[in-house]
ROSE-4610 file (N, C-alpha, C; in Angstrom, 1 decimal, always signed):
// ROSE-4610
residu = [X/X/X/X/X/X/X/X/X/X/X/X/X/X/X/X/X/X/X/X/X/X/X/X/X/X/X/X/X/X/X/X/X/X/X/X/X/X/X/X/X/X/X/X/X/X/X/X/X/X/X/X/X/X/X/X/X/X/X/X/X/X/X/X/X/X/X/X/X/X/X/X/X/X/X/X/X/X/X/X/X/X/X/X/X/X/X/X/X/X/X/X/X/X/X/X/X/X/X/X/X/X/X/X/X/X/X/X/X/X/X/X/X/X/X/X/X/X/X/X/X/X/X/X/X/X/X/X/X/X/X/X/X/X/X/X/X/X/X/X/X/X/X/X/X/X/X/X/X/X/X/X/X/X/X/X/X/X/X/X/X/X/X/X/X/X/X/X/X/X/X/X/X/X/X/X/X/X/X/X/X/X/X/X/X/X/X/X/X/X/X/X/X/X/X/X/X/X/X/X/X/X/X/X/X/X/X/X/X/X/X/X/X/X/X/X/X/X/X/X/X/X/X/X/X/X/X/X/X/X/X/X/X/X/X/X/X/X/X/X/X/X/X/X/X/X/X/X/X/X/X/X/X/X/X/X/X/X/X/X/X/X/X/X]
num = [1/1/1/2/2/2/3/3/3/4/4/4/5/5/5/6/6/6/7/7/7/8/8/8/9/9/9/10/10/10/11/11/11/12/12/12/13/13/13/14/14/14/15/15/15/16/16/16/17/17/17/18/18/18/19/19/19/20/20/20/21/21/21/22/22/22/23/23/23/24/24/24/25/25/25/26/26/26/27/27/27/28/28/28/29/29/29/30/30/30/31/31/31/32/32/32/33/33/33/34/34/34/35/35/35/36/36/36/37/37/37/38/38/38/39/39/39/40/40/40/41/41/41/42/42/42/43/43/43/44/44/44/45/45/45/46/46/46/47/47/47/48/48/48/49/49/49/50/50/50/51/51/51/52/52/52/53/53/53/54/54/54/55/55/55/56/56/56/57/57/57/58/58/58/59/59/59/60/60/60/61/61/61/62/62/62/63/63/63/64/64/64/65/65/65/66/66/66/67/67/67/68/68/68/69/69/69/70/70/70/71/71/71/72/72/72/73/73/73/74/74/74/75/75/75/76/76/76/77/77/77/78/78/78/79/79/79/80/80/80/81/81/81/82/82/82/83/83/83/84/84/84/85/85/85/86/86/86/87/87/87/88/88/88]
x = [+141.4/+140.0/+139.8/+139.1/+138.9/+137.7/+137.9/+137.5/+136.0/+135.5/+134.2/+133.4/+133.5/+133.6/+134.0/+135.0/+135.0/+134.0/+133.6/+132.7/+131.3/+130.8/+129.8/+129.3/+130.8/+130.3/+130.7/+130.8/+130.9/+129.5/+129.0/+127.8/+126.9/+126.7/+126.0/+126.1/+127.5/+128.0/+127.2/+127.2/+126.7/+125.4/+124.4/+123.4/+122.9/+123.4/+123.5/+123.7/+124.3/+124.7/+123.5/+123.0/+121.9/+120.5/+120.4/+119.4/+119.4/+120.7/+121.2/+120.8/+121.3/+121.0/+119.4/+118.7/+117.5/+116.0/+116.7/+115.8/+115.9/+116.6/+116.1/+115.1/+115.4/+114.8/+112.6/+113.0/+111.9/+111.3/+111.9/+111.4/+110.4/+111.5/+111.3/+109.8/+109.8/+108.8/+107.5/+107.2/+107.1/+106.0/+106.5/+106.4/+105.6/+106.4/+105.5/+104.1/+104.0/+102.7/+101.7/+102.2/+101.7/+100.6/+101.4/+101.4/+100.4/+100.9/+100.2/+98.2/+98.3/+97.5/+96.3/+96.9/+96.3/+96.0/+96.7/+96.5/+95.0/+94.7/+93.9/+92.2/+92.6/+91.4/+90.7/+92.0/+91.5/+90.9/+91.4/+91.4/+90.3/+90.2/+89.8/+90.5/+91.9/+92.7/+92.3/+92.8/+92.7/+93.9/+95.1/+96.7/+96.9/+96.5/+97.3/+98.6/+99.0/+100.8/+101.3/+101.4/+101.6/+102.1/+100.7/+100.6/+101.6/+101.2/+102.1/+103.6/+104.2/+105.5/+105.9/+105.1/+105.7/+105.8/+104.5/+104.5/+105.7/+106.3/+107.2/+108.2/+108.6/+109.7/+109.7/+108.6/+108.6/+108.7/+108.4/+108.6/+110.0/+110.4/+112.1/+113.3/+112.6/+113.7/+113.4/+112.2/+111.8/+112.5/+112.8/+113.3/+114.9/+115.4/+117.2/+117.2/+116.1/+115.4/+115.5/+114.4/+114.4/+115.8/+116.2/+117.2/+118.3/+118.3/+119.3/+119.2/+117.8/+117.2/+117.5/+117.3/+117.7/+118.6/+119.6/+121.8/+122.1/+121.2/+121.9/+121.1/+120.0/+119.0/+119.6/+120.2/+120.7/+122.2/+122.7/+124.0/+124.8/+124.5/+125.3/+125.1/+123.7/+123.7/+124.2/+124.5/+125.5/+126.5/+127.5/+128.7/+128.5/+127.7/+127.9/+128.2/+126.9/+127.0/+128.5/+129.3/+130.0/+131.3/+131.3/+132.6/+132.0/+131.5/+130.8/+132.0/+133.0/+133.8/+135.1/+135.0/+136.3/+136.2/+137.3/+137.6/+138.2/+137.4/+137.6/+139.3]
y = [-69.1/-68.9/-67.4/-66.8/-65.7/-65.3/-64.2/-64.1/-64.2/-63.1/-63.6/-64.8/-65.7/-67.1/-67.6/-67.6/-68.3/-67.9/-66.7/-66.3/-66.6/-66.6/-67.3/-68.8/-69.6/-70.9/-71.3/-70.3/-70.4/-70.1/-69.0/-68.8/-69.7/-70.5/-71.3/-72.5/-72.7/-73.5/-73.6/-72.7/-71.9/-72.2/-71.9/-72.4/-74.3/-74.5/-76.0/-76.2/-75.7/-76.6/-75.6/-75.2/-74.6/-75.5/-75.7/-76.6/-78.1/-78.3/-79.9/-79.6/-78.6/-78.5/-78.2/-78.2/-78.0/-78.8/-80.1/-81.3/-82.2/-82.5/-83.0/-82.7/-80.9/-80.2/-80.4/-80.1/-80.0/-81.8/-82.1/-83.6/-83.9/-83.8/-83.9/-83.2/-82.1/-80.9/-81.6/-81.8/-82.6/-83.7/-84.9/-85.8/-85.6/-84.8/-84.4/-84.0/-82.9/-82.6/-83.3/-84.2/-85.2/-86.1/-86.4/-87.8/-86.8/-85.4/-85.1/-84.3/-84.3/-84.2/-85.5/-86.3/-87.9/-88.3/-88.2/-88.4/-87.6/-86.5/-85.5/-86.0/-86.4/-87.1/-88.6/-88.7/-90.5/-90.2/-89.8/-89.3/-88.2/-87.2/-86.2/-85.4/-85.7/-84.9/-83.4/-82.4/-81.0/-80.6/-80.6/-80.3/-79.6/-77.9/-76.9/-76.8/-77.2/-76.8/-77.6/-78.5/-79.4/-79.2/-78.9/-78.7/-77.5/-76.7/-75.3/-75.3/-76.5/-77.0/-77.3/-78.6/-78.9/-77.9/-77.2/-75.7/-75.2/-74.8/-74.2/-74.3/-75.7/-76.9/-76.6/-76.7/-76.9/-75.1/-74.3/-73.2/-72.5/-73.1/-72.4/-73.3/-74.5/-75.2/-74.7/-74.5/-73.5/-72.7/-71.9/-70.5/-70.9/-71.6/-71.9/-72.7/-73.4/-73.7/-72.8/-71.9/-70.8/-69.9/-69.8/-68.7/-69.1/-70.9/-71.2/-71.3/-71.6/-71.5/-70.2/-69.3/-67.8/-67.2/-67.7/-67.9/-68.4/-69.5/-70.2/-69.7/-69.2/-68.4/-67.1/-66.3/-64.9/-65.1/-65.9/-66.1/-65.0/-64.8/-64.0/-62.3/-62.1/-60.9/-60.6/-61.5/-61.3/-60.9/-61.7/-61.7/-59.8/-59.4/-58.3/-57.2/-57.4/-56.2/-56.1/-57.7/-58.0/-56.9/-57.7/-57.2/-55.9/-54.9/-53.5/-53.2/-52.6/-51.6/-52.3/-53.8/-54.1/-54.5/-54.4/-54.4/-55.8/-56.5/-57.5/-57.9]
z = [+24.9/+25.0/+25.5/+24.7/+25.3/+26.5/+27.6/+28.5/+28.0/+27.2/+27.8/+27.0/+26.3/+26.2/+27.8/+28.4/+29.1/+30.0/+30.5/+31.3/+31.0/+30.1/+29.4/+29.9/+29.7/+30.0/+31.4/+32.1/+33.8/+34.0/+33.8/+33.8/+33.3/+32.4/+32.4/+33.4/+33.8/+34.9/+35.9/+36.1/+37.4/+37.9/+36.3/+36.0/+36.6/+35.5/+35.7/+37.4/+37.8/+39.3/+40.2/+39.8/+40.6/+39.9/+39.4/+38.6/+39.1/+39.5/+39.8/+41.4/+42.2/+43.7/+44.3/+43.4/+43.3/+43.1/+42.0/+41.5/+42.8/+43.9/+44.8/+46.1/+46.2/+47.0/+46.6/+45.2/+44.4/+44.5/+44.2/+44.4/+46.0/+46.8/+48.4/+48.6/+48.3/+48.4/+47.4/+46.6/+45.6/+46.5/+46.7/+47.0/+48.4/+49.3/+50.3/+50.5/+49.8/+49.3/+48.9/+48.0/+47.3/+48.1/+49.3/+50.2/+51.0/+51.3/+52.7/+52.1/+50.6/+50.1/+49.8/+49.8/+49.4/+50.8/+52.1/+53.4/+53.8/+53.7/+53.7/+53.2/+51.8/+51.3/+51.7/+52.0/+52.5/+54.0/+54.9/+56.4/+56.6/+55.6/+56.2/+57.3/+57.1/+58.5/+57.5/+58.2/+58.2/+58.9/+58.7/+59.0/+58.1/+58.1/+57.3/+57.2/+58.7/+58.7/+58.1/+58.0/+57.5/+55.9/+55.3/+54.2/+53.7/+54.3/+54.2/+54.6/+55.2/+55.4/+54.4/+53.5/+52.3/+51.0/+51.5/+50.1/+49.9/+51.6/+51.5/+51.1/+51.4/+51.1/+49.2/+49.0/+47.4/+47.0/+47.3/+46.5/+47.0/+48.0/+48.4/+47.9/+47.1/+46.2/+44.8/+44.4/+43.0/+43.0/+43.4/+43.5/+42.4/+43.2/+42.7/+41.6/+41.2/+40.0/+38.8/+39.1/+38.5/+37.8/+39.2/+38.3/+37.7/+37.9/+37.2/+35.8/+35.5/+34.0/+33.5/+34.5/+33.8/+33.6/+34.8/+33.9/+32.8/+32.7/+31.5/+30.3/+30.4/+29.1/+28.7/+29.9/+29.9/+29.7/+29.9/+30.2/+29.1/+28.1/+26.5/+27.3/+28.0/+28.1/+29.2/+30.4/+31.2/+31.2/+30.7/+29.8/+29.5/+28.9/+27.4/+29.0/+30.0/+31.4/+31.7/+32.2/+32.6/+32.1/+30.5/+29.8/+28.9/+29.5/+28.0/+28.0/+28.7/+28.6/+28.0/+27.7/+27.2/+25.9/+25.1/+24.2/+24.0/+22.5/+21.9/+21.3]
């Protein structure tokens, strides 16, 4: 196999397990919001922190989401940064 083939599909590897470490975070976050939003309406509480705990919860598991979609989208042009100077 040649290297950058192999590098390629690490990189998407890589990808993937960042995507997998992330659908629970996103879920959690997710779900929270959800509940502490539906609590809010029924209640009438007024708990910003709250709120803004789970925001946060849900946009700092997006994140690793994100850029795993963009390893494995970019992955070819990684590779090319990786390996410019070598020879096929």
């Amino acid at each position: 196999m040649k290297p950058k083939t192999l590098a390629n599909i690490l990189i998407k590897i890589l990808g993937l397990s960042l995507i997998a470490h992330g659908i629970p975070g996103l879920v959690n976050g997710l779900v929270g919001w959800l509940q502490y939003s539906s609590d809010n309406r029924l209640h009438g509480i007024a708990n910003f922190d709250l709120g803004a705990h789970f925001g946060t919860i849900l946009l700092m598991n997006l994140i690793p989401f994100v850029v795993g979609f963009a390893l494995i989208a970019a992955s070819r042009w990684f590779v090319e940064i990786l390996f410019k100077d070598e020879l096929e």
